[in-house]
C-alpha positions, 0 to 999 in steps of 0.5 A, spaced: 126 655 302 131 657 296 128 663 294 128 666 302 132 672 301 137 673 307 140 678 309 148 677 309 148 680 316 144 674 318 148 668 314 150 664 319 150 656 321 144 657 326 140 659 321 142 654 315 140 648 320 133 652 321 131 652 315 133 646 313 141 647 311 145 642 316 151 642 318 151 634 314 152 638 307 159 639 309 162 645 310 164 646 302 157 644 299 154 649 306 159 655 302 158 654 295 151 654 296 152 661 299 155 664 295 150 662 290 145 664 294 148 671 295 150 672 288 142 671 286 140 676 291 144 681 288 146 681 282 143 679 274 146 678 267 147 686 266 151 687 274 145 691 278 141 689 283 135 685 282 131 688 287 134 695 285 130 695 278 123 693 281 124 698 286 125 703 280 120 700 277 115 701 283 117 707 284 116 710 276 109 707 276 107 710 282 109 718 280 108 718 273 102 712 271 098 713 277 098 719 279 099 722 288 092 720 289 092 712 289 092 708 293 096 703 292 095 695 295 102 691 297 105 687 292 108 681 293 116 683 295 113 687 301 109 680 302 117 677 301 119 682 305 115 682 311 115 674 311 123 675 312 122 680 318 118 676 322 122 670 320 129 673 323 125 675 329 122 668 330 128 666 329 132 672 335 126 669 340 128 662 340 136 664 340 135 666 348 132 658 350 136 654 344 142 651 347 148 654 345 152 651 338 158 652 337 159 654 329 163 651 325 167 655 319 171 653 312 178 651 314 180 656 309 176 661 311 180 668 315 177 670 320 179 676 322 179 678 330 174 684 332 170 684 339 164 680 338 165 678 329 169 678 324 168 679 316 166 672 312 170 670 306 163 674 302 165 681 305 159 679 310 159 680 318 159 674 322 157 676 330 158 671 335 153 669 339 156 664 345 156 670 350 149 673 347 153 680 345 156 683 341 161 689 343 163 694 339 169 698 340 166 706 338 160 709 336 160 709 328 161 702 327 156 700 333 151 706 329 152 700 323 150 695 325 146 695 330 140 695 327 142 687 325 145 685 330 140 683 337 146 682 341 150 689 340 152 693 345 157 699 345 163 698 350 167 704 349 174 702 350 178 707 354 185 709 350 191 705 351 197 710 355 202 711 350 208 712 354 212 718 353 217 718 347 224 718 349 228 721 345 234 716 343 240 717 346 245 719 340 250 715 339 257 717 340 261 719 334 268 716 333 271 723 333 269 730 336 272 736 333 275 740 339 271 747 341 273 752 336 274 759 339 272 766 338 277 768 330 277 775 334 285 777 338 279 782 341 277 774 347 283 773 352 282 766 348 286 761 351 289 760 343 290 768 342 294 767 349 299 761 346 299 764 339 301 771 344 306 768 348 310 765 342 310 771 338 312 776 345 318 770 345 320 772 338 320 779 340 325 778 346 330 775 341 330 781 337 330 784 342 336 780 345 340 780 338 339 788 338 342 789 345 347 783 343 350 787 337 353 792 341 361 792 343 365 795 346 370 796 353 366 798 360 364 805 360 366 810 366 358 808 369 360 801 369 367 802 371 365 805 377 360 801 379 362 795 379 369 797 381 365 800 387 361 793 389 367 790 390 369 795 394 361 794 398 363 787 398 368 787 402 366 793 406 361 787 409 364 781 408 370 783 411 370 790 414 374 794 410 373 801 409 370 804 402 375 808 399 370 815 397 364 816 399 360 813 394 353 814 398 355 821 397 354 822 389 351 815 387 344 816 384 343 809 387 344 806 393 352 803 393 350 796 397 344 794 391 345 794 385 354 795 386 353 789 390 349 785 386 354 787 379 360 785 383 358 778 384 357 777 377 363 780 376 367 776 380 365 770 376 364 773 369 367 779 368 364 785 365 359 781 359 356 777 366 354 783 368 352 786 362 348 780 361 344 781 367 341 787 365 339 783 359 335 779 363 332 785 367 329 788 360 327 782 358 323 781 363 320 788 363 318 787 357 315 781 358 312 784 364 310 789 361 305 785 356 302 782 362 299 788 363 297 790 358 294 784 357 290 784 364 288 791 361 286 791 354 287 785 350 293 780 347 293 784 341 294 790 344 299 787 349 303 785 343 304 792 341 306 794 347 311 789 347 313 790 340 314 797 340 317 797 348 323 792 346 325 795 340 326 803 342 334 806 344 333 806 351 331 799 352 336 796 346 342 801 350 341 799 357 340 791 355 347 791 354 350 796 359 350 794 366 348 800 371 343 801 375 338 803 370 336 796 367 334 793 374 330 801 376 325 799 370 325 792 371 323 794 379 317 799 377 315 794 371 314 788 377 311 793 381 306 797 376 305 788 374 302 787 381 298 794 381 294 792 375 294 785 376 290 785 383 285 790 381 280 785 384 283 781 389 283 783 396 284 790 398 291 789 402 293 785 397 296 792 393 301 792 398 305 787 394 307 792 390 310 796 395 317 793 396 319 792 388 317 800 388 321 802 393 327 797 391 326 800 384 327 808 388 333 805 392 337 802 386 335 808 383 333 815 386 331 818 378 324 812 380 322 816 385 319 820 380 314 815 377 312 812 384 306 817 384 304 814 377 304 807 381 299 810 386 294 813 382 294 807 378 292 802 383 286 807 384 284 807 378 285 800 376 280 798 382 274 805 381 270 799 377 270 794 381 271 797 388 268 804 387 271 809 393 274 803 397 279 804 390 282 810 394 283 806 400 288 802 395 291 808 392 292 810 400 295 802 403 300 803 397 302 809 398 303 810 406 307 802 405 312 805 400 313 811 405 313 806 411 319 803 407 323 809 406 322 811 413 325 804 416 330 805 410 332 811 412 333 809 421 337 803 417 343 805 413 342 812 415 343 819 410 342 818 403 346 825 400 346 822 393 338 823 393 339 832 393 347 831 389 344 827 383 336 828 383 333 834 386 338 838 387 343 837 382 346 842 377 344 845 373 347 845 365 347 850 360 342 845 355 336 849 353 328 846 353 328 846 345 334 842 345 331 837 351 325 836 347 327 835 340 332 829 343 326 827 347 322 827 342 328 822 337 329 818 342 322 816 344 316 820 340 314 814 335 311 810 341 309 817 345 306 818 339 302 811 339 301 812 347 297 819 345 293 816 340 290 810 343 288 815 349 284 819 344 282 812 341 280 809 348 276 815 350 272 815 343 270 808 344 273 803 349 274 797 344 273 796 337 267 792 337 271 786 333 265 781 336 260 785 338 256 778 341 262 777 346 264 785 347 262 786 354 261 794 357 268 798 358 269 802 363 266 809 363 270 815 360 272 819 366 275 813 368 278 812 360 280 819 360 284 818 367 288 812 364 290 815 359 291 821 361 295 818 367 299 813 363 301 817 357 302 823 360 307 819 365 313 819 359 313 827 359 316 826 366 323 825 365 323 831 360 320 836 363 324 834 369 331 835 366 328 842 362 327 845 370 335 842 371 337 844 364 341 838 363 340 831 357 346 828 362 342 820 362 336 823 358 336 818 353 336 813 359 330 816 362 326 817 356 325 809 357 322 809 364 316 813 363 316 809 356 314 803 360 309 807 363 306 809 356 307 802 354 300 799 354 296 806 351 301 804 345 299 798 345 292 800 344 294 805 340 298 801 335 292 795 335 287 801 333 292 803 327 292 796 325 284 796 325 278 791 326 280 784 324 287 786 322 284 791 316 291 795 315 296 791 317 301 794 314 300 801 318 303 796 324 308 793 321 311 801 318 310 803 326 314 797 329 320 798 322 320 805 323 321 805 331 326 799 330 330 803 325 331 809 330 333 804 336 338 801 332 341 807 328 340 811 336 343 805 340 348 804 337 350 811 336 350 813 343 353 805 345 360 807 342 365 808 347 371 809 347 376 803 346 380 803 352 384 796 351 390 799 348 390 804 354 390 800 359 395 795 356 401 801 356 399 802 363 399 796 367 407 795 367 407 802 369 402 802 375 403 799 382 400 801 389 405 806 390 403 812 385 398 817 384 394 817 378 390 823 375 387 820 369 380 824 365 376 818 367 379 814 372 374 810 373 375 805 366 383 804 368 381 803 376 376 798 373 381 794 368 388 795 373 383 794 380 388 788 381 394 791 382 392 799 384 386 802 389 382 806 388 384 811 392 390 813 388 386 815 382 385 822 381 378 825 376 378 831 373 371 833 375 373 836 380 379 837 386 381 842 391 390 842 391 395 846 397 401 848 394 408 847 396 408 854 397 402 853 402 396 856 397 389 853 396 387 851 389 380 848 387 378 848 380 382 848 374 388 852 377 388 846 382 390 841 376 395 846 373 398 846 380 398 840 382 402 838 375 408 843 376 408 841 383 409 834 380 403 830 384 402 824 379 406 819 376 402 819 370 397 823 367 391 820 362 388 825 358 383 825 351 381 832 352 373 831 351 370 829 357 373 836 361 376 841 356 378 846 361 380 841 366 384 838 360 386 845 357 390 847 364 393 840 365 396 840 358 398 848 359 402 845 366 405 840 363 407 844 356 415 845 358 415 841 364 421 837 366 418 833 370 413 829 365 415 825 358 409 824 353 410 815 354 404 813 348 399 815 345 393 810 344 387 812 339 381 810 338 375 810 334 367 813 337 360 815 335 363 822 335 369 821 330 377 818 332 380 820 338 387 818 342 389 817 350 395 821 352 399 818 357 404 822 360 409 818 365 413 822 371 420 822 370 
């Protein structure tokens, strides 16, 4: 049957057998023949199907020749086809009782694997029949061909469970770029704090270099102090009794800050000492930036610092040694205490307490800015603590009190509080001149303090990086800060307006400036402007108040040179005479080791009975002790107490009891000056 047209679905080794195609014709000859047979059925000379073309012509006959009404008898292709059909069905029927055989394939045929068939090397589907059916995986192939297929049976397979995907894990790089922190000095950055730091470091040095710069011997307060130490050291050490009654018209207490200047002294001299009062001002600086930093920023702090370090008071009293530099390095540690534990436990604001007091007792002038520490430790605490801050402000206050009161039952009446601050006489300076001074000596920074209080009401940063700006305080609380800390700096002017006296303004201005520092700072931070915009505006404030500092430090710094002076006295003393002398102190200081105390006489101020019984007090107690010939020598530079010196000079003119032994000159910030030295015959 060469001319059987099989369909290639069914072009299979069983079938070839069947029809007479063994399998002893070899696999090649079985393979050849067809391809040739496959070939015949589809396709002649021209490249369509065979079938395809009597199809048409079929199809062209019944709708054009014949007409829709003809019945048309079946040719013999339908016969052929027909034929085909019911052989392929005979053929299914005995596959179910025939005996399974394994078919063979072409060594060269590729097979390719899929559930019950594969493809033969003509495109044709091969099933395979040794379990009787055929499998197939989803709906569109099994629609294919299973009109072909006797064995087809749909399965459908259930998705295999693809694993969750994993992201890799990255490899790790070689080198990591450290974190990047905020541009802004606005963030409390650990790299704004370092850079801070060593910029603060670099201002202490100037501020050391300009405080270094100033020479000359011991002023009449350092004379006195240190003198009076020693005394007070050997008062305890030894119990020998104090010549005068420095507790009576000492502005600090004579066993604080005296003590501690006399032991320095004891092993280096005037500079040593004057060189502690460096460290106390450096250290209130840098106290002072810590604050500021804790309250605003690294950016503002560093203007505090900068403008703090470089006015008079701070470049005068880093090289002075009383009692001034230790008071403000006090209030600026208890003022750094305050502020620093804002947060912390409510108790621990007592802290501050001790360092206020010692800053009050070294000098009673502090006491004045102790109210400015109390309000402060309330206003520090109002944001996190609410009313419980004015618990704070309470414990601080009633702790400062405790102490002066324990104080008092210790050492017993403190006279120099009512002879040096609150009832001190009053001079003949008017309040003009009191704030003109005030306002040389200090108003750059004043100026700075006022308009970073406005600028912090107004706005309480300037939104650098407004991403990591958080939320200020509210603006009474603004309000309160800078009205408090700014308005602190006008304490001392107008305390010294009601006592009508400059004496040791210039040194209190620097006291309520420390106050005023941080609203400076902020100040001069606001000038410069976001992201360092005007620069220069801040560096012509620094310049400017450095400039005046220097001019005004060393104007005020130039005493006297008593080297002279004290080298024609030294043969001429011993501890037998009696010394008068315009400010004893200095001579009493330079001569201790061969004079007391006691035997110097000052000009401020003397009460004398006269040979003839009359009591004198006044400048007429000079005049009448100098025609009485009292003192051995007299000393005299006519500055200090002119109408003292004018009475003396008027005594001594004529006196045959006294001789002009020298004259000693000198050069100060007020033009040249000498020392007169008269020796009793």
């Amino acid at each position: 049957m060469s001319d059987r047209r099989t369909p290639t679905w069914a072009d299979d080794s069983e079938l070839h057998d069947e029809y007479g195609y063994g399998q002893q014709q070899g696999q090649a000859q079985g393979h050849q023949q067809g391809q040739q047979q496959q070939g015949q059925q589809q396709y002649a000379d021209n490249g369509y199907p065979q079938q395809n073309e009597q199809y048409q012509h079929q199809q062209h006959q019944q709708q054009y020749g014949h007409g829709s009404q003809q019945q048309y008898a079946p040719t013999d292709e339908d016969q052929r086809r027909y034929a085909q059909q019911e052989s392929l069905r005979q053929y299914a029927q005995q596959a179910q009782t025939r005996p399974r055989v394994q078919p063979t394939y072409p060594p060269y045929q590729e097979q390719q694997a899929y559930q019950g068939g594969y493809v033969t090397e003509t495109g044709s589907w091969r099933f395979d029949v040794h379990d009787r059916t055929s499998s197939y995986p989803d709906q569109q192939t099994y629609d294919t061909y299973a009109p072909y297929d006797p064995y087809a049976s749909y399965t459908a397979v259930e998705p295999e469970a693809v694993a969750e995907a994993v992201a890799p894990e990255p490899e790790k790089p070689g080198y990591t770029l450290p974190p990047v922190q905020e541009s802004a000095w606005a963030v409390d950055g650990g790299r704004s704090k370092l850079l801070g730091r060593w910029i603060l470091l670099c201002m202490l040095l100037i501020q050391s270099g300009l405080s270094l710069r100033l020479r000359g011997t011991a002023f009449q307060d350092e004379a006195l102090y240190i003198a009076a130490g020693h005394y007070e050291v050997g008062n305890i050490l030894h119990g020998t009794p104090v010549p005068g009654d420095f507790e009576g018209y000492f502005s600090g207490h004579p066993k604080l800050y005296p003590v501690l200047a006399a032991m320095v002294d004891s092993v280096a001299g005037l500079a040593g000492v004057r060189i502690v009062s460096l460290f106390f001002l450096l250290g209130a600086t840098a106290l002072l930036y810590a604050t500021t930093r804790r309250m605003f920023n690294v950016r503002a702090a560093l203007g505090a610092a900068a403008l703090f370090s470089v006015i008079q008071s701070t470049i005068f009293l880093g090289n002075f040694a009383t009692f001034d530099a230790a008071a403000i390095f006090l209030l600026a540690l208890s003022m750094w205490i305050v502020v620093r534990t804002g947060r912390a436990h409510i108790m621990a604001v007592v802290l501050a307490a001790p360092p206020a007091f010692l800053a009050f007792g070294t000098k009673y002038a502090s006491g004045l800015y102790l109210p400015t520490l109390v309000v402060l430790a309330v206003l520090t605490a109002y944001r996190h603590r609410g009313v419980l801050a004015l618990a704070r402000g309470v414990l601080l206050g009633a702790a400062m009190v405790a102490l002066l009161g324990v104080s008092y039952v210790l050492t017993g009446s403190l006279g120099g509080i009512s002879q040096t601050t609150t009832d001190r006489p009053k001079g003949g300076d008017t309040a003009q001149t009191i704030l003109q001074h005030s306002a040389e000596w200090g108003g750059l920074m004043f100026l700075a303090a006022l308009g970073g209080s406005i600028a912090y009401v107004i706005r309480p940063s300037m939104g650098e990086m407004p991403w990591v700006d958080k939320q200020g305080p509210g603006r009474f609380r603004r309000i309160a800060l800078g009205a408090l800390l700014t308005g602190t700096a006008l304490l001392a002017p107008v305390y010294q307006i009601h006592l009508q006296t400059e004496i040791s303004l210039f040194k209190h201005v620097g006291f309520g400036l420390l106050f005023a520092g941080p609203m400076a700072g902020l100040g001069m931070s606001r000038l410069v402007g976001p992201h360092f915009r005007h620069p220069q505006l801040g560096i012509m404030l620094y310049v400017l108040t450095l400039v005046f500092g220097m001019v005004q430090s060393q104007y005020a710094y130039s005493f006297p040179d008593s080297r002279e002076m004290t080298a024609i006295l030294r043969p001429m003393v011993d501890r037998k005479g009696s010394y008068l002398a315009e400010e004893h102190e200095v001579p009493a200081y330079y001569l201790r080791d061969k004079t007391d105390y006691e035997q110097w006489q000052s000009t401020f101020g003397m009460d004398y009975k006269d040979k003839k019984g009359k009591q004198h007090s006044g400048p007429d107690a000079y005049r009448a002790a100098v025609k009485d010939a009292k003192f051995d020598i007299i000393v005299l530079r006519g500055t200090v107490t002119p109408e003292v010196d004018q009475a003396v000079t008027d005594a001594l003119r004529g006196n045959p009891h006294y001789r002009l032994a020298a004259v000693a000159p000198f050069t100060a910030s007020r033009g040249p000056g000498e020392f007169r030295i008269w020796v009793k015959r």
